[in-house]
C-alpha positions in Angstrom: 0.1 -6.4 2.9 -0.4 -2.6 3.2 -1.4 0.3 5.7 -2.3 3.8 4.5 -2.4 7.0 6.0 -6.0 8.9 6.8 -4.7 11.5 4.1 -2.2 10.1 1.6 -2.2 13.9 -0.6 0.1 15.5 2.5 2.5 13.2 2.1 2.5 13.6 -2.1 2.6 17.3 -1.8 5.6 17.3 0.4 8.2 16.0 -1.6 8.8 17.1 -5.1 10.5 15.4 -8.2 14.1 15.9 -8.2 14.4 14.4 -12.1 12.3 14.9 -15.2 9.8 12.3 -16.1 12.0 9.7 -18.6 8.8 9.0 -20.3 6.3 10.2 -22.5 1.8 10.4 -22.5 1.1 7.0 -24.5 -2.4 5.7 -25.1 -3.4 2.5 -22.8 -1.9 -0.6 -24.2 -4.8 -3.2 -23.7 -7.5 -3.6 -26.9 -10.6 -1.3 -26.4 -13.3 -3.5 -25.4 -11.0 -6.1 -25.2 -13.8 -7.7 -22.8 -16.9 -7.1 -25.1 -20.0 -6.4 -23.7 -20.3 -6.7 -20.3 -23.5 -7.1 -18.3 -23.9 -7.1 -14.6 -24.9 -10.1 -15.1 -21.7 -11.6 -16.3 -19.8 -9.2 -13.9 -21.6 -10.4 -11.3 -20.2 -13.9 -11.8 -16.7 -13.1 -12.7 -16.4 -11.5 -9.0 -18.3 -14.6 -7.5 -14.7 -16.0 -7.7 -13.0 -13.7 -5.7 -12.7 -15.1 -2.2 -13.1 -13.2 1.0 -16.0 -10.8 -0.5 -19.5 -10.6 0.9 -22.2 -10.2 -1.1 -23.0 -6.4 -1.0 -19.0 -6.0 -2.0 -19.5 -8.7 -5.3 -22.7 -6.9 -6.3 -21.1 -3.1 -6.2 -17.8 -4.1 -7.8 -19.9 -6.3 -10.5 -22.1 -2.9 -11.1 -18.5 -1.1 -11.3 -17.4 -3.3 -14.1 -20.1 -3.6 -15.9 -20.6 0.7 -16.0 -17.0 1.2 -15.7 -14.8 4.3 -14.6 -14.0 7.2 -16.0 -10.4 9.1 -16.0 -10.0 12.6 -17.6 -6.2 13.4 -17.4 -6.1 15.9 -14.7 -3.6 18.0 -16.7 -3.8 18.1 -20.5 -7.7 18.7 -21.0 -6.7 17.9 -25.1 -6.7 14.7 -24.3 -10.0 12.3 -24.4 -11.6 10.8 -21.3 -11.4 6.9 -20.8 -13.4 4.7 -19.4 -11.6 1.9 -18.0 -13.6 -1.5 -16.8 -11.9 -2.9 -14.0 -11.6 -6.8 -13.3 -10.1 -8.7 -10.6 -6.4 -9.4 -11.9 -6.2 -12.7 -9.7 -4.5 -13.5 -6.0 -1.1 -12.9 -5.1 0.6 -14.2 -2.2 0.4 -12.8 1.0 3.9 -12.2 1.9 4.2 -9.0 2.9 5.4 -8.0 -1.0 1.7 -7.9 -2.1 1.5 -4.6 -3.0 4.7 -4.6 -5.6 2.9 -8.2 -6.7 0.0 -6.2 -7.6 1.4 -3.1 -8.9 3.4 -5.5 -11.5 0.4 -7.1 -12.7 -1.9 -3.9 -12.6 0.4 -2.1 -14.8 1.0 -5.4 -17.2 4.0 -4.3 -19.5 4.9 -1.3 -17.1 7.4 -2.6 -15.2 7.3 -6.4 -16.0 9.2 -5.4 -19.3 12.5 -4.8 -17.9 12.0 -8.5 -15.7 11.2 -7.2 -12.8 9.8 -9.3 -9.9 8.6 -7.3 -6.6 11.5 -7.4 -4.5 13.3 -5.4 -7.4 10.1 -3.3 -7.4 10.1 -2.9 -3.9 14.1 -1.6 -4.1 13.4 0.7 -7.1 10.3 2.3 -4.8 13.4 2.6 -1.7 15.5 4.3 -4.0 12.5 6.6 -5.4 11.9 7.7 -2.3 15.3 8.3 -0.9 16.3 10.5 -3.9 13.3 12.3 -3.7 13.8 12.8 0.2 16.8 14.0 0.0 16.6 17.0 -2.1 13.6 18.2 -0.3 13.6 20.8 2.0 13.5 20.7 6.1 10.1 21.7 6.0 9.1 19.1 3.8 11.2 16.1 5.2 9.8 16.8 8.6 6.5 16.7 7.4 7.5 13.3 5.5 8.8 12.0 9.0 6.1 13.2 11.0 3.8 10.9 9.1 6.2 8.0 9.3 6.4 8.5 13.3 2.7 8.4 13.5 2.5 4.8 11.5 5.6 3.3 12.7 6.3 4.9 16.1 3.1 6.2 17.4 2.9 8.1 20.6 1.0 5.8 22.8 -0.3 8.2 24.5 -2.9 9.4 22.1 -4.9 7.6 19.7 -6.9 5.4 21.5 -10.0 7.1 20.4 -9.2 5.8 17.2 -7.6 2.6 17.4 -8.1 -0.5 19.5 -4.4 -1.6 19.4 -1.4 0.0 18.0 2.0 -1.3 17.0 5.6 -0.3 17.1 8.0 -1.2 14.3 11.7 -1.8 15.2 14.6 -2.8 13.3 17.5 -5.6 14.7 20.1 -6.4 12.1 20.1 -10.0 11.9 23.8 -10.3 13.1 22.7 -9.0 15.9 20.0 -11.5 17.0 23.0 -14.1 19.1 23.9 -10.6 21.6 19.9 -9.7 21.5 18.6 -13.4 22.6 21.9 -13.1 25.2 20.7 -9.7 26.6 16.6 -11.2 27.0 18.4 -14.0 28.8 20.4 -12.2 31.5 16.9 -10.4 32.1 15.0 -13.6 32.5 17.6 -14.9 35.0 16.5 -11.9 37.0 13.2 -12.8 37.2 11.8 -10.7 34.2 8.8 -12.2 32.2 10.0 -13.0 28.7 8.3 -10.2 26.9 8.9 -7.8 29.1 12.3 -9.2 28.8 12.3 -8.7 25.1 10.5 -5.3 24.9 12.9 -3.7 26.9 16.1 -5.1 25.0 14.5 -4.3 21.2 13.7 -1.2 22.5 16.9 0.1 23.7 19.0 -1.6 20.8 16.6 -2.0 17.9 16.2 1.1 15.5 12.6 2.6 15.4 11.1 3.9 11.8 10.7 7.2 12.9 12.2 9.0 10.1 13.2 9.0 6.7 17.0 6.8 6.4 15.0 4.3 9.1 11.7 4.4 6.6 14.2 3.3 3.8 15.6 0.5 6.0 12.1 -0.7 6.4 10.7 -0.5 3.8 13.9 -2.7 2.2 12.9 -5.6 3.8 10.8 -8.1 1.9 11.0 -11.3 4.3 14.5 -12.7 2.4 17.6 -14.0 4.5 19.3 -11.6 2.3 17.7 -8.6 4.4 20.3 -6.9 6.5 17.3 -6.2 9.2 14.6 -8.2 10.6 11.3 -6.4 11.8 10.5 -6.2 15.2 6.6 -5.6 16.0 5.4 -4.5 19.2 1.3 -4.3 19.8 0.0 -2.4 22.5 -3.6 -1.3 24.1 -4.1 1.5 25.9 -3.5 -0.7 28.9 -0.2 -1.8 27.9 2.2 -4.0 26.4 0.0 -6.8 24.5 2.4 -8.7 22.1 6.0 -8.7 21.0 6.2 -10.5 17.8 10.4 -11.5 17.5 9.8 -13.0 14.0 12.5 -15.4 14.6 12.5 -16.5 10.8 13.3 -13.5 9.2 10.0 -13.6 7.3 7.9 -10.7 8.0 8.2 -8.1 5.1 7.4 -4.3 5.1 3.8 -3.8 4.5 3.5 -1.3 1.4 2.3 2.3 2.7 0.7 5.4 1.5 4.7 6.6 1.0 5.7 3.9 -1.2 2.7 3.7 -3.0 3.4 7.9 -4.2 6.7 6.4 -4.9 5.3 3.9 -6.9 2.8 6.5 -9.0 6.2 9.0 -9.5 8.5 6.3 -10.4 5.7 5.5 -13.4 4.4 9.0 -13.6 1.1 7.3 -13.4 -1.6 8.0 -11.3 -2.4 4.8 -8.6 -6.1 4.2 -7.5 -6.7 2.1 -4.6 -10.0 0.6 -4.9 -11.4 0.0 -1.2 -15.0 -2.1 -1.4 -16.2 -2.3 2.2 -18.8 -4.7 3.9 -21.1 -4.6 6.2 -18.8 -4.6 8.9 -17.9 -1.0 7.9 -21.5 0.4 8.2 -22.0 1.5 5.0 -25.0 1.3 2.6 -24.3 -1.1 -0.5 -24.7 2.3 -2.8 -21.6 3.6 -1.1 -19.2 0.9 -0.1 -16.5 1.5 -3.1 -14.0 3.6 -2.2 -11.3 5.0 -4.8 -8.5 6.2 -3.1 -6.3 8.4 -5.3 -2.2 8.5 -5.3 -0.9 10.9 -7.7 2.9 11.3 -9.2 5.5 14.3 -8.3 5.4 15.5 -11.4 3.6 15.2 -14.7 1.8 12.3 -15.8 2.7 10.7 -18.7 0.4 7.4 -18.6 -2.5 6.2 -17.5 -4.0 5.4 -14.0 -3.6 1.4 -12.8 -6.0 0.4 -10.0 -5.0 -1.9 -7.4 -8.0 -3.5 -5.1 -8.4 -3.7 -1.3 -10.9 -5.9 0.4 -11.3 -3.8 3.2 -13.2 -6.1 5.2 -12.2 -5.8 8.8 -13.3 -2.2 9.4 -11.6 -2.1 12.5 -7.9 -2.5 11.0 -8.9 -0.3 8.7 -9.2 -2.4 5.3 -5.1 -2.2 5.3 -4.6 -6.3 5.1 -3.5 -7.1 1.8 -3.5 -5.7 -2.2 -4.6 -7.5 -5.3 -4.3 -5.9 -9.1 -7.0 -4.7 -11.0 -6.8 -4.9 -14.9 -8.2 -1.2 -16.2 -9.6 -2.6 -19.7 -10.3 0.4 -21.8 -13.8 1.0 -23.4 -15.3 2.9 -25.9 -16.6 6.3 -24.8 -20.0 6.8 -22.7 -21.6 10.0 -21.1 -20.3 11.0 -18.1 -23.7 10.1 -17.0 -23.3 6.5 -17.3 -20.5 5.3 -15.8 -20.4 3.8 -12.0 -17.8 6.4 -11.1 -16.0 9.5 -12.4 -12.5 9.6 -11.1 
C-alpha cells in the first residue's frame, strides 16, 4: 500500500544527508538487452498478464517497453545516457509492506544481498529518516512535519474541495487495548453509540502522526504482533464522523509515503521513479496516461534509477492503493528521439 504527497520534491529538499554516501557510481547490473528485441507486439502481451489494468493502460505501458526510457545522470554529464526497458516484476502481496516488497525486487541485488526481507527494509527506511531528521534544522523539521500533519492528521476543516473522505491515523500500543475496550465500554453504558464511543476514547489516548518521532512510530509498523503499536484509522466526510476502523488484529501496516520512499532513494543513493499509468477513470487521453513520478536521494547518486509501478486506477483515491516492481533492463543506446520517455 502507499499514499504520496501532491509535491514529493518539498519534502526531499528539506532534509539533508547527515553521512557520506557508503557507495560508489557502478554500471547497471542486468545484461544489456538482456530481453532482445522487443516489439510492441510482444510487449503488448507480456502486460496482458498483469491484472487490474484496462486496456488504454496495457497498450501505453506495452509502447513504454517496447521504446524504453531514458536516464541521463542528473549530475556527472561524463557519464553515458541509458535506456532502461521496463517490465512488470510480478505481484506482491497486499499487506501494507508492498512498497519495501517492491523496492526489494526493483533493485534486485540492491538490498536483497545482505538478506533482507521488507520488514527489515521498512526498519532501515525508519532509521534513515530519523537520522536524517534529527540533524536538520527547525526550519526544515517543521516543514517535514507540516506535510506529515496534512497526510496523517488533516485539518478537517479544509480540503473537501479536494477529497471526498479523509482519514486520521492514531496510534494505541497494543498493551493498551484491555484499558481502551474498558474506557469504550463505560461510554456505551451511558448511552453512547459505539463509534462515537470509540472515536472519542482513541482520540484522547491514542497518539496522532502529526510529527516526526510519531511518523517514525508509524511508519514501524508492518501488521506483526511484534509491533509495539496498532493503527487506529478514522474516515470522515465533510459531514462527519463516517468510520472507525479498530483493527482488532493487529494487521493493518503503514502504507509507504512520499517520506519513506526519499528515504528509500538516500539510503541507496539511487534515484526512485514511480510509474503511475492511469485509466479512463482519470480523464486522460491514452497518449498521456503514464505518469513518472521522480524521488531523488539527499545527496549524490551513486547508482542507477529503479522504477516501481502504480496502477493508479481509482482516480478518486488518487492511484495511492498498492506498489508493484518494475525491472529497468538496460538497452543499447537510441536517439533521444526515440524513446517513449526521457526522464
Amino acid at each position: 500500500m502507499g499514499k504520496l504527497l501532491c509535491d514529493s520534491a518539498s519534502v526531499t529538499e528539506t532534509l539533508t544527508p547527515s553521512t557520506p554516501p557508503l557507495i560508489t557510481w557502478r554500471d547497471p547490473t542486468v545484461n544489456v538487452d538482456s530481453l532482445g528485441p522487443t516489439t510492441t507486439t510482444t510487449a503488448t502481451s507480456l502486460w496482458e498478464e498483469v491484472s487490474g489494468l484496462e486496456d488504454q493502460q496495457r497498450r501505453s505501458l506495452a509502447r513504454l517497453q517496447a521504446k524504453g526510457v531514458l536516464w541521463k545522470h542528473p549530475e556527472d554529464k561524463s557519464l553515458q545516457p541509458v535506456v532502461f526497458r521496463l517490465t512488470h516484476g510480478g505481484d506482491v502481496d497486499a499487506d501494507g509492506n508492498c512498497l519495501f516488497s517492491a523496492a526489494l525486487r526493483a533493485m534486485g541485488g540492491g538490498g536483497e544481498r545482505e538478506g533482507e526481507g521488507p520488514r527489515e527494509l521498512r526498519r532501515r527506511t525508519v532509521r534513515r529518516f530519523e537520522e536524517d531528521f534529527g540533524s536538520a534544522g527547525r526550519e526544515e523539521r517543521e516543514s517535514v512535519e507540516s506535510a506529515i500533519k496534512n497526510m496523517y492528521s488533516p485539518d478537517l476543516k479544509n480540503g473537501w474541495g479536494i477529497h471526498v473522505v479523509q482519514e486520521v491515523k492514531l496510534l494505541a500500543k497494543k498493551s493498551d487495548r484491555q484499558i481502551l475496550d474498558s474506557a469504550i465500554l463505560e461510554l456505551l453504558n451511558l448511552g453512547m453509540q459505539r463509534e462515537s464511543a470509540a472515536e472519542s476514547i482513541y482520540k484522547e489516548r491514542c497518539f496522532a502522526v502529526e510529527d516526526g518521532p510519531s511518523w517514525a512510530k508509524y511508519m514501524s509498523i508492518s501488521g506483526s504482533p511484534d509491533d509495539e503499536y496498532d493503527i487506529i484509522t478514522l474516515q470522515y466526510t465533510e459531514e462527519g464522523l463516517l468510520s472507525v476502523d479498530e483493527n482488532r488484529e493487529g494487521h493493518a501496516a503503514a502504507f509507504g509515503d512520499d517520506i519513506a520512499i526519499e528515504c528509500l532513494a538516500t539510503e541507496f543513493q539511487r534515484e526512485i521513479y514511480v510509474v503511475q499509468a492511469h485509466g479512463s477513470d482519470a480523464m486522460v487521453d491514452e497518449d498521456n496516461c503514464v505518469f513518472f513520478l521522480p524521488h531523488r536521494p539527499r545527496g549524490q547518486i551513486t547508482g542507477p534509477p529503479f522504477f516501481l509501478f502504480m496502477k493508479g486506477t481509482g482516480w478518486c483515491g488518487a492511484g495511492a492503493d498498492h506498489y508493484e516492481p518494475l525491472i529497468a533492463h538496460p538497452s543499447s543506446p537510441i536517439s533521444q528521439e526515440k524513446v517513449g520517455f526521457v526522464l
